[in-house]
N, C-alpha and C positions, 0 to 999 in steps of 0.2 A: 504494500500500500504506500502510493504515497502523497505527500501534506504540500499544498501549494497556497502562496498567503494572497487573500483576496484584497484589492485596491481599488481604491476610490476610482472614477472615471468620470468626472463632470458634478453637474447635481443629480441625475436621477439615474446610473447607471457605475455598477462596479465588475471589474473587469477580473480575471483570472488567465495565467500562458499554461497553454497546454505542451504535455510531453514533449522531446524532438522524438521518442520514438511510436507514439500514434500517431504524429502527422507523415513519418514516413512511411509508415507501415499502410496507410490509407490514399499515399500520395496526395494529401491536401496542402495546396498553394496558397501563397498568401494574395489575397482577394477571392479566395471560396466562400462558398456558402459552407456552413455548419447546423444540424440540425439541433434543438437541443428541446427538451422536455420532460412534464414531472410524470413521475410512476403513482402507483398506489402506494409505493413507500416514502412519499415524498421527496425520492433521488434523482438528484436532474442528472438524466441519461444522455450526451454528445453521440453524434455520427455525425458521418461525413456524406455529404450529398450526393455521393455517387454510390452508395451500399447496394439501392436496388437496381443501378444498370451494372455492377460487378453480381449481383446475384441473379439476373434473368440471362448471364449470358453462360452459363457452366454449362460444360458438354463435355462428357464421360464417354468411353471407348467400352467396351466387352465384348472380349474375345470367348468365342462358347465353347470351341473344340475340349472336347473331352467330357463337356455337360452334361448332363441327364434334364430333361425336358424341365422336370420338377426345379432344379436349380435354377436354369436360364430365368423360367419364371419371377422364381421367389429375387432376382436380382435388378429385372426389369421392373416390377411392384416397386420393391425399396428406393432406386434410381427416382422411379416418377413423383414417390413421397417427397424425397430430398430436391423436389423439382431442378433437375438439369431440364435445361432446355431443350438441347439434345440430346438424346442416347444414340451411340452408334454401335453396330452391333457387329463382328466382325468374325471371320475365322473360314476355313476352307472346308468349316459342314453349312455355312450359310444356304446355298443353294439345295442343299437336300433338304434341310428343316425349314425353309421360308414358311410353310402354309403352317406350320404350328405356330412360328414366330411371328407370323401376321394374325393368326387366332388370337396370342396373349396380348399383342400392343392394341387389339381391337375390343380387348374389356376393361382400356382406361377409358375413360373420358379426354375427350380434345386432344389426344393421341393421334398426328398421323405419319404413314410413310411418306417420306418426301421424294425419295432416293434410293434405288436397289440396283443391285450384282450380284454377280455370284459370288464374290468374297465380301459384300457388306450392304447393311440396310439402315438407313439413316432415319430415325423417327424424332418426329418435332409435337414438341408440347407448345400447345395453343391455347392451355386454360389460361386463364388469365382470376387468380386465387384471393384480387384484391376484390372481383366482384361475386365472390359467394357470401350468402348470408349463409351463416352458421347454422341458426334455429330453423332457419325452412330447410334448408338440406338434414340434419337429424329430423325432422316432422316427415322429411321424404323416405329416410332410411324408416321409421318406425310403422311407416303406410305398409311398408314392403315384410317386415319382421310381423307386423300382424295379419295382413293376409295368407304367409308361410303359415304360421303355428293354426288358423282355424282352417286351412286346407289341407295341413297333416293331419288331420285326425283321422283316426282308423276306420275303414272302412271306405273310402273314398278315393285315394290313392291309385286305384289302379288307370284314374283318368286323370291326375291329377301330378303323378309324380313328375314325368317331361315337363310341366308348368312350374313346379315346386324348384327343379333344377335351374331353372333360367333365371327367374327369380330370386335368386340366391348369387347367380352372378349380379345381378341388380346391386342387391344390396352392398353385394362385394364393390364395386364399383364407385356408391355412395360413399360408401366407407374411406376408402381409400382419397376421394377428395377431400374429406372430412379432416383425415390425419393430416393430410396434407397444409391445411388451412390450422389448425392447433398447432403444427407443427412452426409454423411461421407466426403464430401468435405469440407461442413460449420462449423465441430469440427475439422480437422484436414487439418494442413497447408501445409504438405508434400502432401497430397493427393488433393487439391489445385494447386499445382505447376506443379503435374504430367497432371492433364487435363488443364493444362495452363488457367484459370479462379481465379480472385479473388471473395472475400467473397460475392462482391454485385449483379458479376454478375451470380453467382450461387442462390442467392435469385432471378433477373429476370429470370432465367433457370427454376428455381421451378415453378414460376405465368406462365410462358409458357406452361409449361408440364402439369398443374393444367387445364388450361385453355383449353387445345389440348384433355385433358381428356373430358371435360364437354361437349365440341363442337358434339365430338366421340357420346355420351349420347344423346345427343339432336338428333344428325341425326338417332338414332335410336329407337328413340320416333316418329319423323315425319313417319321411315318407319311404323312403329307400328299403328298410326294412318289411315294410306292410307292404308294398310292391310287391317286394320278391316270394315274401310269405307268404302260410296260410292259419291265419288265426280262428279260433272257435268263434262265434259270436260272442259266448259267456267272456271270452277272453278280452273281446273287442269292447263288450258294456262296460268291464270295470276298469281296465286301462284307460279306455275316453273321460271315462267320471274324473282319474286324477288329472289327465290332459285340461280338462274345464276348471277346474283350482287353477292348475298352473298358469292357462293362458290369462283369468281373472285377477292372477297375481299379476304378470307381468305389464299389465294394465295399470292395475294402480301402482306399479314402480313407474315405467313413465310418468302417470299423472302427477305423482310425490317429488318426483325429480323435476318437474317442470314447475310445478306452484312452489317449489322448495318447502313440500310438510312434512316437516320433523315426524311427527306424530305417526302419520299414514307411510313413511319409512321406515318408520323401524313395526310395523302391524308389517309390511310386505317381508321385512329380512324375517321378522320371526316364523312367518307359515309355512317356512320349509321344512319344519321341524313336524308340520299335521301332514307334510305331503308325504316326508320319509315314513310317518306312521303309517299313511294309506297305501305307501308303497309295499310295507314287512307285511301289513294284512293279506293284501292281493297274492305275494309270492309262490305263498303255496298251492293254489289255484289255478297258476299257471301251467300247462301242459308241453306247450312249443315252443322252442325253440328260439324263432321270431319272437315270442311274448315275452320272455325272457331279458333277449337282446333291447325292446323296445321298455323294460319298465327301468332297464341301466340308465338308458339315454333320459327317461322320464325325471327319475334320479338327477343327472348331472343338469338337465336343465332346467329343474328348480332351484338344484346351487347355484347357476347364473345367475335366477332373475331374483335369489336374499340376495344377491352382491348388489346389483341392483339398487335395492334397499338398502344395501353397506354404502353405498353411495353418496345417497340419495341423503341418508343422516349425516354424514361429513359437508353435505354441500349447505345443509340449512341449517340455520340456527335453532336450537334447542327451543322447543314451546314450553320443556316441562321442569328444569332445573333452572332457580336464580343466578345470574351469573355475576360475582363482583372482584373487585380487585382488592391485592391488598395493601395496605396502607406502609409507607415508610416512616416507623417511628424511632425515633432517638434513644440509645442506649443511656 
């Protein structure tokens, strides 16, 4: 850390010299502009006016040979969070794998090819992250997460799962701009101010979206499973009975998490605790296989949506305990 003493500069303005090694690490001249503004911690935060044309302009190379399909993926994803403007994609299996590598850049958003060969494919990001609103795109992602979870439900799937899959890239999609957008929130304080969220609660914002992701996943795993299975009916009434808790849970976790109630968060974290009950009752009743597999998944996505409610109670203030500070008294 270090201490630089502040001076007078006229009558209504005092001045402070900054480091020589931020102005050169930043290349700022003398006659730049400087940006400067307060946080939620009342710290006046300095950049240099060119931050966001040195951050729209990163472009990243990946070479794939040797990759597994799964990899190349999970690297293109990551790249596009970190918004490079460019990805290039490079390597002398380019031309055999194009049609999979044109599949994965075509479930981002504002992704496109600009440029192809057969040693390389040049994809340009067009989003432009300064104009997403936060809350309508999560109200978009949660359209998407509750159609999934009342269209898993058993018995129905066999028309429904091809729809439940797409669907899921949907969400994946949402998602992923979402991160993208928190993610630029959490380094930059202006872009902070503009979605009106500080630091912390863009860190609950993430464990929500994370979580709204994994739910998305799960319900179309359950369809996946009732697909390919063949469940009793008996099987199907009483596994749907906990499916209708759960999705009525996940409901009021959004709805907790959005009015920020304390109260109706921790009522959601705690009902997992009735569903595990309804789960141990149902178990031995289970015959197949399938039903088996579907009351795990049932299981872990009711531990999603108390997280959920773990949430949801960190992002709001407390309704039910007095809060005070305490006092510095002299010895």
């Amino acid at each position: 850390m270090e201490y630089r003493k502040l001076i007078k500069f006229g009558n209504s303005s005092f001045v402070i010299s900054l480091p020589k090694e931020w102005v050169r690490k930043h290349n700022v001249k003398k006659g730049d502009m400087v940006f400067f503004e307060e946080n939620e911690k009342s710290e006046l935060v300095l950049s240099p006016s060119n931050i966001e044309d040195i951050d729209d302009k990163k472009i990243i190379k990946l070479n794939i040979d040797g990759m597994s399909d799964k990899e190349i993926e999970r690297e293109i994803i990551a790249n596009y969070i970190k918004e490079f403007s460019r990805i290039i994609i490079t390597g002398n299996e380019v031309a055999s794998r194009y049609k999979e590598i044109r599949g994965m850049l075509h479930n981002l958003v504002a992704i496109e090819v600009i440029e192809q060969s057969n040693e390389r494919i040049i994809a340009k990001d067009f989003l432009n992250v300064k104009e997403i609103e936060l809350n309508d795109l999560r109200k978009r992602l949660d359209i998407v997460v509750r159609g999934m979870l009342t269209d898993s439900k058993l018995g129905e799937n066999k028309k429904n799962y091809e729809n439940i899959n797409n669907r899921d890239s949907d969400a994946n999609r949402f998602a992923y701009v979402l991160f993208r957008v928190i993610r630029r929130g959490i380094k930059k304080s202006a872009v902070r101010k503009t979605i009106g969220m500080s630091s912390i609660g863009l860190v609950h914002e993430l464990h929500t979206i994370l979580t709204m992701e994994r739910i998305a996943d799960i319900a179309k795993r359950i369809s996946r499973e009732d697909y390919k299975g063949n469940l009793t009916k008996e099987e199907m009434v009483g596994l749907n009975a906990i499916y209708s808790v759960i999705i009525d849970n996940y409901n009021d976790a959004i709805k907790s998490y959005r009015l920020k109630d304390y109260k109706l968060s921790c009522e959601v974290f705690s009902r997992n605790k009735k569903v595990i009950t309804l789960c141990d009752d149902i178990k031995l009743n289970l015959k197949t296989a399938p039903s088996s597999k579907i009351l795990h998944l049932l299981r872990e996505l009711s531990t999603n949506v108390s997280i959920m409610g773990e949430i949801g109670m960190m992002n709001a203030d407390t309704t039910i305990s007095k809060i005070s500070y305490e006092q510095n008294s002299e010895q």
